[in-house]
PyMOL Python script that loads the backbone (N, CA, C, O; Angstrom):
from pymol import cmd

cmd.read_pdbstr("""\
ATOM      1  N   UNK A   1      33.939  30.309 163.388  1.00  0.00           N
ATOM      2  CA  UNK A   1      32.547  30.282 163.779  1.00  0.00           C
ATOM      3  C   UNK A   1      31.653  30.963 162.742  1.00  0.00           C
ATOM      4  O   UNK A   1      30.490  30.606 162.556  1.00  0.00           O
ATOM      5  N   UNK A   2      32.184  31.856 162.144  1.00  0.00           N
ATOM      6  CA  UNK A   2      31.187  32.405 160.952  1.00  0.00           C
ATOM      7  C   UNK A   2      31.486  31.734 159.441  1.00  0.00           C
ATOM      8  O   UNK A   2      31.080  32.243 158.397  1.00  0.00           O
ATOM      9  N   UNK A   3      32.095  30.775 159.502  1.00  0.00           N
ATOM     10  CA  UNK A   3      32.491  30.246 158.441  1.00  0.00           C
ATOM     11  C   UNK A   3      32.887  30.635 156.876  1.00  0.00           C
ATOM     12  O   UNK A   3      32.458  30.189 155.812  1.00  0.00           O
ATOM     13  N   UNK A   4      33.996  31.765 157.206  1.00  0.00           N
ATOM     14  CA  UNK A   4      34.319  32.591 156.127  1.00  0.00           C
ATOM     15  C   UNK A   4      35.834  32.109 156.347  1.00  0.00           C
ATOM     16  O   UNK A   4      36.179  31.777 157.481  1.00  0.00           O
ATOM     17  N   UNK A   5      36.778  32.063 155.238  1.00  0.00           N
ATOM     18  CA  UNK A   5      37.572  32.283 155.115  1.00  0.00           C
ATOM     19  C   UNK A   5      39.023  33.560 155.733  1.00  0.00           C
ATOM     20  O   UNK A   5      38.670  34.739 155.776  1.00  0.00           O
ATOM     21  N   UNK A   6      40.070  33.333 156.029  1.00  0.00           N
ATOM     22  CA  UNK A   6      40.947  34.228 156.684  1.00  0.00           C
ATOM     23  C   UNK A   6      41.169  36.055 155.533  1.00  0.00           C
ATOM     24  O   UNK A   6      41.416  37.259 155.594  1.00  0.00           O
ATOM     25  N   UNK A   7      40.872  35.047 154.753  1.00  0.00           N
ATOM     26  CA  UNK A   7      41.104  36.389 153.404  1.00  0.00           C
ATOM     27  C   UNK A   7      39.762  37.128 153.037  1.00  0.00           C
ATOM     28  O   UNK A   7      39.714  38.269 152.578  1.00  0.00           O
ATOM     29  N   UNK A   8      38.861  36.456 153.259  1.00  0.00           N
ATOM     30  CA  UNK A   8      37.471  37.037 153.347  1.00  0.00           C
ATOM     31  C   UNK A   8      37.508  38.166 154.596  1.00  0.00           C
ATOM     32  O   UNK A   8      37.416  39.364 154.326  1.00  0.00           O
ATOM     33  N   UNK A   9      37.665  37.647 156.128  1.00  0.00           N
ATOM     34  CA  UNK A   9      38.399  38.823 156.357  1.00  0.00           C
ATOM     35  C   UNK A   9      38.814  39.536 156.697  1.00  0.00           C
ATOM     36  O   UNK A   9      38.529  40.175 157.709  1.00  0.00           O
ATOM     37  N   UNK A  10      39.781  39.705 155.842  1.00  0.00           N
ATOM     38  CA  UNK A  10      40.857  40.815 155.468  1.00  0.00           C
ATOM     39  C   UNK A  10      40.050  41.390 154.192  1.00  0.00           C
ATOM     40  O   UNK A  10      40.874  42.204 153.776  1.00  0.00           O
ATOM     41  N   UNK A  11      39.010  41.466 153.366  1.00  0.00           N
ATOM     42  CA  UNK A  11      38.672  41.815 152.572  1.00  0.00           C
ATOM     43  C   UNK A  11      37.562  43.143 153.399  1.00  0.00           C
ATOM     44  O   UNK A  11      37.633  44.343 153.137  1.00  0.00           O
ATOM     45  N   UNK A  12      36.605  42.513 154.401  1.00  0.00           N
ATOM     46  CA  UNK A  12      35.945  43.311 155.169  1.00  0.00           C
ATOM     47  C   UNK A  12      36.860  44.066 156.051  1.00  0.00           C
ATOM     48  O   UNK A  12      36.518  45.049 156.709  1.00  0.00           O
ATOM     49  N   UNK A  13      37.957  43.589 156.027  1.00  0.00           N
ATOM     50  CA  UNK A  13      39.025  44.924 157.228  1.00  0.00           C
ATOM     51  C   UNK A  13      39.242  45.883 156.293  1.00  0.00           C
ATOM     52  O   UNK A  13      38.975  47.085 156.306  1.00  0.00           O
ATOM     53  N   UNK A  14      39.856  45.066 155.328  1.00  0.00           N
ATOM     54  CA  UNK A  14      39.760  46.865 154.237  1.00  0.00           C
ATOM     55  C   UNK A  14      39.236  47.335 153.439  1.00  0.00           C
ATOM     56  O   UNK A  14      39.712  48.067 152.571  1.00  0.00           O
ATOM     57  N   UNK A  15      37.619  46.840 153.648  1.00  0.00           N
ATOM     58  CA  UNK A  15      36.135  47.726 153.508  1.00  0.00           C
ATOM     59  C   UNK A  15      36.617  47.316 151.311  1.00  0.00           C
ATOM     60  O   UNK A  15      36.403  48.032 150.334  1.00  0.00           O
ATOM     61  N   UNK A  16      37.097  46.290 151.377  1.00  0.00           N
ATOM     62  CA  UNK A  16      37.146  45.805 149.719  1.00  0.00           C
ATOM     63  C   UNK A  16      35.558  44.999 149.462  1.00  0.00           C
ATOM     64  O   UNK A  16      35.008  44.889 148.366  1.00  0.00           O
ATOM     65  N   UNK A  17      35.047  44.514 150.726  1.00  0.00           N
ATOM     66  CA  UNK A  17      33.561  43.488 150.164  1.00  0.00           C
ATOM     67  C   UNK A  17      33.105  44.080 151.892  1.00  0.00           C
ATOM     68  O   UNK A  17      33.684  44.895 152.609  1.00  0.00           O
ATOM     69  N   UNK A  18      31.561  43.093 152.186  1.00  0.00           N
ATOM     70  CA  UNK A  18      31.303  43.317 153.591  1.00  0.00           C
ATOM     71  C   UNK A  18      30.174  42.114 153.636  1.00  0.00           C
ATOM     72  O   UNK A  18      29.359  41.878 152.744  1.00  0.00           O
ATOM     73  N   UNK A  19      30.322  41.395 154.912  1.00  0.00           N
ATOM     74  CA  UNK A  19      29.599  40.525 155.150  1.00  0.00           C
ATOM     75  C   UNK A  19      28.356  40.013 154.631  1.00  0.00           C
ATOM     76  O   UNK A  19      27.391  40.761 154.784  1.00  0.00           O
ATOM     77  N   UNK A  20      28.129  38.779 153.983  1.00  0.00           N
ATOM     78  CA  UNK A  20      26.062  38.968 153.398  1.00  0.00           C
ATOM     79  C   UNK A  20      25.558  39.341 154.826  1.00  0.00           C
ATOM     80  O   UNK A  20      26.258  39.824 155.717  1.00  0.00           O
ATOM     81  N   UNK A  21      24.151  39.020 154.904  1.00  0.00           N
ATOM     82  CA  UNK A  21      23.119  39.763 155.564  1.00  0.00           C
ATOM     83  C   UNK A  21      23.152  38.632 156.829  1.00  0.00           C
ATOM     84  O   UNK A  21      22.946  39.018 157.980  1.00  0.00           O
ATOM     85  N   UNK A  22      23.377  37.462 156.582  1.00  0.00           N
ATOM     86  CA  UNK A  22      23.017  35.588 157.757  1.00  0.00           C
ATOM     87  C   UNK A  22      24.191  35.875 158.309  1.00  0.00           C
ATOM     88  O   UNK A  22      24.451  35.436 159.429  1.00  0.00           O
ATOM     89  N   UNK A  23      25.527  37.039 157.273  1.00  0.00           N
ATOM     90  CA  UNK A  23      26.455  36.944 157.938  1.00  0.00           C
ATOM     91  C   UNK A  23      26.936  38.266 159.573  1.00  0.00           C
ATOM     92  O   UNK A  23      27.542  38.200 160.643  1.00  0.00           O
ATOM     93  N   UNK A  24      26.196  39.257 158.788  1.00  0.00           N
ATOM     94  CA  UNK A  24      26.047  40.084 159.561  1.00  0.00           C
ATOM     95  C   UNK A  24      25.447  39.795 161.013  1.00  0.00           C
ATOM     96  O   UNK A  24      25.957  40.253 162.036  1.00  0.00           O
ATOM     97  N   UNK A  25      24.309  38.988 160.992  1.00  0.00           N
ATOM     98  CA  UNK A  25      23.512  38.664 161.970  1.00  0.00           C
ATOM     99  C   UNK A  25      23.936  37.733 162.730  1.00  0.00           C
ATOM    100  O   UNK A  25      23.285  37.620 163.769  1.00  0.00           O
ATOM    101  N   UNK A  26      24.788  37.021 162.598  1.00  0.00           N
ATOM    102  CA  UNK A  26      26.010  35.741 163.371  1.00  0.00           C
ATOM    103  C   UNK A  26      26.580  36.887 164.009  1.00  0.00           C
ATOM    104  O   UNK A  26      26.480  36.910 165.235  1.00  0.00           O
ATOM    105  N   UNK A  27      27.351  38.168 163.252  1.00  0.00           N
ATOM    106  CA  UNK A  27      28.257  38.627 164.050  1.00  0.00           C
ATOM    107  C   UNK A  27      27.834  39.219 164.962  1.00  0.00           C
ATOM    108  O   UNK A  27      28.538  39.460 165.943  1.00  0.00           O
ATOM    109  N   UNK A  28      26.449  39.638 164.850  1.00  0.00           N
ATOM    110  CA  UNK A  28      25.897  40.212 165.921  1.00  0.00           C
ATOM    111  C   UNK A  28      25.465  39.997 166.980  1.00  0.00           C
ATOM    112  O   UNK A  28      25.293  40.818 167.881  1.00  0.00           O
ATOM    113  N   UNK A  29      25.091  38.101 166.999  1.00  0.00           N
ATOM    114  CA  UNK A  29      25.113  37.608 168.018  1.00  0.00           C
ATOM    115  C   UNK A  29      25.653  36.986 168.611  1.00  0.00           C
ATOM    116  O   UNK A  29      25.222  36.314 169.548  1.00  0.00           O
ATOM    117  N   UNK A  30      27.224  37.080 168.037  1.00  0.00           N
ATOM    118  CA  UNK A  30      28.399  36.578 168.299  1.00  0.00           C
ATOM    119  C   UNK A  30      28.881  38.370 169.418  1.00  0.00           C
ATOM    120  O   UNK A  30      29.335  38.273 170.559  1.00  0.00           O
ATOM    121  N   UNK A  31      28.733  39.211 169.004  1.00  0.00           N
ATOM    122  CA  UNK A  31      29.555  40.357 169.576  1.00  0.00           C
ATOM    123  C   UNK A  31      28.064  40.112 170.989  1.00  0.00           C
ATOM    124  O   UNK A  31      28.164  40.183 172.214  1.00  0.00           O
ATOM    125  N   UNK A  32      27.091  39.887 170.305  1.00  0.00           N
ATOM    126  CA  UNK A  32      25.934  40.343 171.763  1.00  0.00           C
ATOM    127  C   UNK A  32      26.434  39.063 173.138  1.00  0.00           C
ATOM    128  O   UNK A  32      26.681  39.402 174.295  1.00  0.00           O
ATOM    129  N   UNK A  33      26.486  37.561 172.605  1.00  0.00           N
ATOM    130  CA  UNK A  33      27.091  37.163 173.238  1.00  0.00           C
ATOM    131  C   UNK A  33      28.947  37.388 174.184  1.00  0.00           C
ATOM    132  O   UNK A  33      29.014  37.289 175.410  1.00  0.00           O
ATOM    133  N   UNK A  34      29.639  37.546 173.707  1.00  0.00           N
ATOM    134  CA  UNK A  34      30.304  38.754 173.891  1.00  0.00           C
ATOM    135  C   UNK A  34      30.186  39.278 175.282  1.00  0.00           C
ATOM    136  O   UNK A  34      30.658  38.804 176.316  1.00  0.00           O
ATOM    137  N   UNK A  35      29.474  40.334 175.109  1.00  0.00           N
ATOM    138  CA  UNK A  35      28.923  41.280 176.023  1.00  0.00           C
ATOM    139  C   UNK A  35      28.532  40.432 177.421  1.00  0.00           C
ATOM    140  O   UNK A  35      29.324  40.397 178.363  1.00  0.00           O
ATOM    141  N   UNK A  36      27.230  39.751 177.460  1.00  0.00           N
ATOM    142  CA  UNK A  36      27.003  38.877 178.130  1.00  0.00           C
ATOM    143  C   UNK A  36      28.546  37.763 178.473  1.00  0.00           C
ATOM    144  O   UNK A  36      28.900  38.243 179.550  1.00  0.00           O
ATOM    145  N   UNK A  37      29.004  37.254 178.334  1.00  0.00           N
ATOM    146  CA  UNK A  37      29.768  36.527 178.994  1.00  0.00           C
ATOM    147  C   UNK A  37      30.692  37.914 180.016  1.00  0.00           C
ATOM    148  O   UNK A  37      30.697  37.996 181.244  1.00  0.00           O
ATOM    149  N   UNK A  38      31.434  38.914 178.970  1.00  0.00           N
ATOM    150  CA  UNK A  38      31.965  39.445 179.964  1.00  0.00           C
ATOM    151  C   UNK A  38      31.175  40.122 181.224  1.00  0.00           C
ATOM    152  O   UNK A  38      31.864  40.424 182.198  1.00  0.00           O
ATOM    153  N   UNK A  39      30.007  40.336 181.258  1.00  0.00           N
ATOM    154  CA  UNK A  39      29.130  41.148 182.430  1.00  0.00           C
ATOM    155  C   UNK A  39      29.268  39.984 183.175  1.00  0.00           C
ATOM    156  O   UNK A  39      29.416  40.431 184.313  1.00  0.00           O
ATOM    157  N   UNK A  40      29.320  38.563 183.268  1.00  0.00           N
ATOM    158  CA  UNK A  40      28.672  37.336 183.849  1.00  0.00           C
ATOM    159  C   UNK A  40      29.734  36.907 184.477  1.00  0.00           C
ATOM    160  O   UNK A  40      29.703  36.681 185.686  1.00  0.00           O
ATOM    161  N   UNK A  41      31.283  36.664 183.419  1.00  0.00           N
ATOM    162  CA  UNK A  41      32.413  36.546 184.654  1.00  0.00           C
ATOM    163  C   UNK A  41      33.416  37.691 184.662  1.00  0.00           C
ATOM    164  O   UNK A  41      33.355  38.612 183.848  1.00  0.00           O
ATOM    165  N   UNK A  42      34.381  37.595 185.653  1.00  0.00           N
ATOM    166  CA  UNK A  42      35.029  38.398 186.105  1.00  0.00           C
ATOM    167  C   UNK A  42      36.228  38.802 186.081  1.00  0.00           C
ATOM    168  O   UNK A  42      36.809  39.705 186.683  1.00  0.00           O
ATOM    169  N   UNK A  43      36.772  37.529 184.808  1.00  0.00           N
ATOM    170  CA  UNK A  43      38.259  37.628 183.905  1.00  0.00           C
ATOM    171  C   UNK A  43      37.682  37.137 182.099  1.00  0.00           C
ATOM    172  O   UNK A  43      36.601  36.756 181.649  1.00  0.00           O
ATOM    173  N   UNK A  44      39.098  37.412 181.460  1.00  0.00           N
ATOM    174  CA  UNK A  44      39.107  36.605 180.116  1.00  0.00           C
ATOM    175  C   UNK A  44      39.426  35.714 180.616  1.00  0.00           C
ATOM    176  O   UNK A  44      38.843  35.176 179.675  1.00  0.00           O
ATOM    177  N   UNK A  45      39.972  34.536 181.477  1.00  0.00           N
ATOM    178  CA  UNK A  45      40.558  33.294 182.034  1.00  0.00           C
ATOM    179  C   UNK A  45      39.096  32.551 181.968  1.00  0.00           C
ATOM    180  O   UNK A  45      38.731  31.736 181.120  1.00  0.00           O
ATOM    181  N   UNK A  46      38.225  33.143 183.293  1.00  0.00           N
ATOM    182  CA  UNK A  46      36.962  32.499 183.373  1.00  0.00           C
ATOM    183  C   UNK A  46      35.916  32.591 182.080  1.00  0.00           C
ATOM    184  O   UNK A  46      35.072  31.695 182.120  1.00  0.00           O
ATOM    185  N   UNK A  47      35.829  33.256 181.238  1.00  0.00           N
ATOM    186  CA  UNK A  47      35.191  33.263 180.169  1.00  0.00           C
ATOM    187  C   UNK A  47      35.968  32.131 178.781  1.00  0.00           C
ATOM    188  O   UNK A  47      35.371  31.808 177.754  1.00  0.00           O
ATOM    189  N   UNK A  48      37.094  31.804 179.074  1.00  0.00           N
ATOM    190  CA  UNK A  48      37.652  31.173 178.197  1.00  0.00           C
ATOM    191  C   UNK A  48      37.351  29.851 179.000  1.00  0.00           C
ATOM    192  O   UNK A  48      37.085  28.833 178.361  1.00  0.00           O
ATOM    193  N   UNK A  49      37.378  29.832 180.128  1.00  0.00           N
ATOM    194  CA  UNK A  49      37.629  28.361 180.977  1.00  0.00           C
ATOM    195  C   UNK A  49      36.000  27.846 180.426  1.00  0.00           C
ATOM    196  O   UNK A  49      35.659  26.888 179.733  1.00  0.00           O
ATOM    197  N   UNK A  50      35.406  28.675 180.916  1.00  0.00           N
ATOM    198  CA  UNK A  50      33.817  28.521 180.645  1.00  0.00           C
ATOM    199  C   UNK A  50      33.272  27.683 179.328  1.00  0.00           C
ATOM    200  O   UNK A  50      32.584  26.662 179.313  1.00  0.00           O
ATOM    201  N   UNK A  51      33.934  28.634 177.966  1.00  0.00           N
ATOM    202  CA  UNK A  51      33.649  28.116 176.986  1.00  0.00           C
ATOM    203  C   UNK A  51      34.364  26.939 176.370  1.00  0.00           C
ATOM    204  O   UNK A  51      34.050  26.297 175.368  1.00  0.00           O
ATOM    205  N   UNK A  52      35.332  26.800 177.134  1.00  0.00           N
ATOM    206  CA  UNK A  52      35.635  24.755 177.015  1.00  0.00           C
ATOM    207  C   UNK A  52      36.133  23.961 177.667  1.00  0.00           C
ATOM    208  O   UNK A  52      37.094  23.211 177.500  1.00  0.00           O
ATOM    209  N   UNK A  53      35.337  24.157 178.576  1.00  0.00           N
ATOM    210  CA  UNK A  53      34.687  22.942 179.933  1.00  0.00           C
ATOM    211  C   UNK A  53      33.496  22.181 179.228  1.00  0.00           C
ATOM    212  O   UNK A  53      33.037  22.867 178.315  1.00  0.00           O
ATOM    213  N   UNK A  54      32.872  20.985 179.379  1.00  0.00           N
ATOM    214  CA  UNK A  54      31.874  19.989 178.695  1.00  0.00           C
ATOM    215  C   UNK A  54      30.938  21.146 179.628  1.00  0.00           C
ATOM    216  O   UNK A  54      31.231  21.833 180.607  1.00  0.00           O
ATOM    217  N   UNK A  55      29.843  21.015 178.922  1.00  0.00           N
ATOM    218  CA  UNK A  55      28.777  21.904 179.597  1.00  0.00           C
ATOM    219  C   UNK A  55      27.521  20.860 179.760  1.00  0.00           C
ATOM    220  O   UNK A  55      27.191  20.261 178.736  1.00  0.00           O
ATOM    221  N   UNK A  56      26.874  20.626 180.837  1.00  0.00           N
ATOM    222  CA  UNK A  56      25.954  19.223 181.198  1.00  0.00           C
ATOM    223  C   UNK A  56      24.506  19.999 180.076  1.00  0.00           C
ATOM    224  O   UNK A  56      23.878  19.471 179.158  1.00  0.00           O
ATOM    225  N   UNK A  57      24.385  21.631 180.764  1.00  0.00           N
ATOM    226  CA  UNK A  57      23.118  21.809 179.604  1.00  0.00           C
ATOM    227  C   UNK A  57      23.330  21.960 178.213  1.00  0.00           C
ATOM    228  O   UNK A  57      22.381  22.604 177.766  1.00  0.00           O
ATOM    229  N   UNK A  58      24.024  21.705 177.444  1.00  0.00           N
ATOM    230  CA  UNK A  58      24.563  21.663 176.414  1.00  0.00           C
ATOM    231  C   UNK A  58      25.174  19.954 176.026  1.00  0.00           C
ATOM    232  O   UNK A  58      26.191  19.679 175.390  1.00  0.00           O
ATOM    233  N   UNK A  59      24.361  19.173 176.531  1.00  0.00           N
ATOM    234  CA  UNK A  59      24.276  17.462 176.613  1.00  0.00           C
ATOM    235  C   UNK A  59      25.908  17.218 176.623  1.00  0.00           C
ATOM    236  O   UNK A  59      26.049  16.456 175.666  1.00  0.00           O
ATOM    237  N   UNK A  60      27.108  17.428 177.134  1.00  0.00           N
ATOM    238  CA  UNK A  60      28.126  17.079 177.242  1.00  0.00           C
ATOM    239  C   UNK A  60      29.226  18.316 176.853  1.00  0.00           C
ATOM    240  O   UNK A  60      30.325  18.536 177.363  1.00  0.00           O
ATOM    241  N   UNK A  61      28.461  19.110 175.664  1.00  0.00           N
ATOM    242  CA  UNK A  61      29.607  19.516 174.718  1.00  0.00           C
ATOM    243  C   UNK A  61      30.119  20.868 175.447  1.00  0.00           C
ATOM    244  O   UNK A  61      29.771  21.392 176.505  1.00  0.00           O
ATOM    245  N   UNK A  62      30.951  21.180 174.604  1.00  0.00           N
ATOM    246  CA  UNK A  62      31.429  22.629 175.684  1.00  0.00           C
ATOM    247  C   UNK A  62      30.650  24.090 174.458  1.00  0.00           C
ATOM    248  O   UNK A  62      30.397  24.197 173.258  1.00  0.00           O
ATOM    249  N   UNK A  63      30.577  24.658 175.279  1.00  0.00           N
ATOM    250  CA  UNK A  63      30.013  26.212 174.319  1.00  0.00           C
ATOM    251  C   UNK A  63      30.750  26.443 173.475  1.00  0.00           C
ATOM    252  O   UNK A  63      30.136  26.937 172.529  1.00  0.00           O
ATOM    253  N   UNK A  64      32.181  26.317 173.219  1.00  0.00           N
ATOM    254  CA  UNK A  64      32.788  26.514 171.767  1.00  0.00           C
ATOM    255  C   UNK A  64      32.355  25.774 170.336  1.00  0.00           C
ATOM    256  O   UNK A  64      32.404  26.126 169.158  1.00  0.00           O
ATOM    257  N   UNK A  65      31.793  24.264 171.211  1.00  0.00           N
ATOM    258  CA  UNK A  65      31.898  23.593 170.428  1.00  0.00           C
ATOM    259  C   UNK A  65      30.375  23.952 169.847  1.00  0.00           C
ATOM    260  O   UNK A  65      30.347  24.149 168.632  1.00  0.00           O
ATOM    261  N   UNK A  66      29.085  24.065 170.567  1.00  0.00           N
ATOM    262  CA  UNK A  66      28.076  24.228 170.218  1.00  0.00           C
ATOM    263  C   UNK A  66      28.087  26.087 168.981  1.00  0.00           C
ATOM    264  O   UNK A  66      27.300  26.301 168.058  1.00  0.00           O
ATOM    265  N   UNK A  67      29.063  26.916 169.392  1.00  0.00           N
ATOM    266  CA  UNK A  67      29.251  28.033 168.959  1.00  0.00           C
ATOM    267  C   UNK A  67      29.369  27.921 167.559  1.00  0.00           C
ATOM    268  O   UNK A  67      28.970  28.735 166.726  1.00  0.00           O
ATOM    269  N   UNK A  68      30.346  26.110 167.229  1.00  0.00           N
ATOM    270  CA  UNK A  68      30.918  26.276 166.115  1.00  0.00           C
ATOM    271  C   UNK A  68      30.009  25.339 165.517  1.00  0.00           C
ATOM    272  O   UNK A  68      30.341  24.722 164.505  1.00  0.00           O
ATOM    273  N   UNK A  69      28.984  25.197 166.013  1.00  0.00           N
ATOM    274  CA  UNK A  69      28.061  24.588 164.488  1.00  0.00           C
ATOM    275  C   UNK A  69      26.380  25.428 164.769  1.00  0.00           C
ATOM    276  O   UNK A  69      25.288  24.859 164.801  1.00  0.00           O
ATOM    277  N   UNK A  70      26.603  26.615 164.908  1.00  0.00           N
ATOM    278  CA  UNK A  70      25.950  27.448 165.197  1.00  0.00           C
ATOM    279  C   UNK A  70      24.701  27.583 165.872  1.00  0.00           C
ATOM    280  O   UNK A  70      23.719  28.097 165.337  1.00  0.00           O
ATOM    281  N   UNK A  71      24.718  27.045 167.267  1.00  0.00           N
ATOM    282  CA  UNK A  71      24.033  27.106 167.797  1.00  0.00           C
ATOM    283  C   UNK A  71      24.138  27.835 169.045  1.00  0.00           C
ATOM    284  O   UNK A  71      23.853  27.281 170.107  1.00  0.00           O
ATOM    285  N   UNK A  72      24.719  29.630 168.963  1.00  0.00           N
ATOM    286  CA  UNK A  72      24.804  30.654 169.727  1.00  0.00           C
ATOM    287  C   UNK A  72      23.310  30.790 170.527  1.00  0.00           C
ATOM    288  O   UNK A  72      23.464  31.505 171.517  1.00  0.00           O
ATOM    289  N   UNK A  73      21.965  30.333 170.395  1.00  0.00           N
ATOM    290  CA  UNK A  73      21.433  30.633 170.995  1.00  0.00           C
ATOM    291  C   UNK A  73      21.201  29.698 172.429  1.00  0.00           C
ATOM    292  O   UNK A  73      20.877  30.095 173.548  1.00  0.00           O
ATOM    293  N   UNK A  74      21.482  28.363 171.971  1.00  0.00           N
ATOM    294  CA  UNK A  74      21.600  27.179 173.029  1.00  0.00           C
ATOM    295  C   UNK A  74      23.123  27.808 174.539  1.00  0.00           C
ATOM    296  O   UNK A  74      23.067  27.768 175.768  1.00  0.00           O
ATOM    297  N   UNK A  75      24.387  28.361 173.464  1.00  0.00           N
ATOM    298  CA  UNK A  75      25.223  29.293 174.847  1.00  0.00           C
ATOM    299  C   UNK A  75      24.735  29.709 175.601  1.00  0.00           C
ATOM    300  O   UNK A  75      24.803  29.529 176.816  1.00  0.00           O
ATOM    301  N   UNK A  76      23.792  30.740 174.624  1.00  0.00           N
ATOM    302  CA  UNK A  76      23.386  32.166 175.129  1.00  0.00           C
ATOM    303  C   UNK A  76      22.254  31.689 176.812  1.00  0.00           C
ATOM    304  O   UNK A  76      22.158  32.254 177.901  1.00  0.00           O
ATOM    305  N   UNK A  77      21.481  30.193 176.140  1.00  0.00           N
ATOM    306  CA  UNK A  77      20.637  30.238 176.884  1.00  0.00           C
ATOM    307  C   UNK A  77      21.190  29.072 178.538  1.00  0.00           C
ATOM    308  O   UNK A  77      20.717  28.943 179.667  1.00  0.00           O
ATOM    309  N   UNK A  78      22.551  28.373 177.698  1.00  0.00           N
ATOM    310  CA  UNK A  78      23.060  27.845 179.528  1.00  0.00           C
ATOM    311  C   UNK A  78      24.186  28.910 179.816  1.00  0.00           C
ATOM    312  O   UNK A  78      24.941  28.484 180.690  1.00  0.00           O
ATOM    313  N   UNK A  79      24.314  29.364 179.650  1.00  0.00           N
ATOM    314  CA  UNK A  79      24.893  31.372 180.068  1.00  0.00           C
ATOM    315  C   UNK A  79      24.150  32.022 180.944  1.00  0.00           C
ATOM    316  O   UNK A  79      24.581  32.777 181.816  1.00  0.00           O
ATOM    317  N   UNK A  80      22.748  31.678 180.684  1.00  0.00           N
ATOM    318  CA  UNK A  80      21.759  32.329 180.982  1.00  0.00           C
ATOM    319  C   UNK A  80      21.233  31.728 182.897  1.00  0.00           C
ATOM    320  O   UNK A  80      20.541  32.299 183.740  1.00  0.00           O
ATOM    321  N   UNK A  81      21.854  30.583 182.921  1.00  0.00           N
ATOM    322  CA  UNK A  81      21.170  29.659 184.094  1.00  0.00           C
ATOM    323  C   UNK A  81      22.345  30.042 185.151  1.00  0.00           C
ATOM    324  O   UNK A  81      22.149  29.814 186.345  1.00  0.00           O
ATOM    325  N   UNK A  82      23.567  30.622 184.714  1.00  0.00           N
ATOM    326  CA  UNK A  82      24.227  31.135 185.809  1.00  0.00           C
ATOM    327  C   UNK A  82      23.953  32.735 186.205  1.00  0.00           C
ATOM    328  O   UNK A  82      24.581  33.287 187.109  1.00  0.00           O
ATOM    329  N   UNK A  83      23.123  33.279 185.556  1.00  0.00           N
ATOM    330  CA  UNK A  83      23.135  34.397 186.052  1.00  0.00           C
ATOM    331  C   UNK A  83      21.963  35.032 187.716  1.00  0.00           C
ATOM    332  O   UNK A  83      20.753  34.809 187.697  1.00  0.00           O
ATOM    333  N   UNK A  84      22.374  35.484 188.466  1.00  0.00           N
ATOM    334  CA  UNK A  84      22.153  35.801 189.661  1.00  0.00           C
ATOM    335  C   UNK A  84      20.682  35.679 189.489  1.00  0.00           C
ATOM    336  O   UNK A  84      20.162  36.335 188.586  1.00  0.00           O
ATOM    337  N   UNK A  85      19.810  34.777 190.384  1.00  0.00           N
ATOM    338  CA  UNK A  85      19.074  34.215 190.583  1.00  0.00           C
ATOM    339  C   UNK A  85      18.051  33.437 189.716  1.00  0.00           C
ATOM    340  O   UNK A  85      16.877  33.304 189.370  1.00  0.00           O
ATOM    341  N   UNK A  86      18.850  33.176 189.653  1.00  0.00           N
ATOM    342  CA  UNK A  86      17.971  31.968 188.273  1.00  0.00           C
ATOM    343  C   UNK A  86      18.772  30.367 188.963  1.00  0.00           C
ATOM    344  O   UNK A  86      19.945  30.017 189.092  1.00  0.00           O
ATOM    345  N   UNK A  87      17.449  29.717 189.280  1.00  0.00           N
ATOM    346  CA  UNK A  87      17.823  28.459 189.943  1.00  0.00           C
ATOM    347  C   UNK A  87      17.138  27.368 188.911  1.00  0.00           C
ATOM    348  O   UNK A  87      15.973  27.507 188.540  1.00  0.00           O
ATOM    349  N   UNK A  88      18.084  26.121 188.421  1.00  0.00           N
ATOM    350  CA  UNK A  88      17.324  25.129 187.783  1.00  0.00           C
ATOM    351  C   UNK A  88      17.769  23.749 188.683  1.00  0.00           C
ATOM    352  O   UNK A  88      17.289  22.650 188.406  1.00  0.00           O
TER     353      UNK A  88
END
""", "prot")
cmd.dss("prot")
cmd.show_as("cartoon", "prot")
cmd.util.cbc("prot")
cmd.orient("prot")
C-alpha cells in the first residue's frame, strides 16, 4: 500500500534511510486509519472481514482494494457510515 519495496523497509527498520515526506503522510493515515477500524469493530477477524468484502459505497470494490491505489480517504469515509448514529 505505500508502494516501497520489502528492502526499503528493512532500510527504515534499521534507521539506514527514512521515509520521503508523501511517504510519511500515507503512513500516517494508514496507522490513523488503523485506529479507527479497531475502535469500530470488535475483533482482528471483523476488521479483516470488513476490508475484503465488495463494499456498495466504495462502487463494488472492497477497502483493501481502494487502500491499494490510494484512496485511504474514500475507507476512511464508508468506515465512517457505520459508526453509531450516522444513518444513510
Amino acid at each position: 500500500m505505500l508502494c516501497v519495496t520489502p528492502r526499503t523497509v528493512n532500510r527504515w527498520q534499521g534507521e539506514q534511510a527514512l521515509p520521503q515526506r508523501a511517504t510519511r503522510e500515507r503512513i500516517t493515515q494508514l496507522l490513523e486509519l488503523e485506529q479507527e477500524l479497531q475502535a469500530t469493530f470488535d475483533s482482528r477477524v471483523a476488521v479483516r472481514t470488513w476490508l475484503n468484502t465488495d463494499n456498495r459505497y466504495l462502487g463494488g470494490i472492497k477497502p483493501v482494494e481502494a487502500l491499494r491505489i490510494g484512496r485511504c480517504d474514500r475507507v476512511r469515509a464508508a468506515l465512517e457510515i457505520l459508526a453509531p448514529g450516522v444513518f444513510v
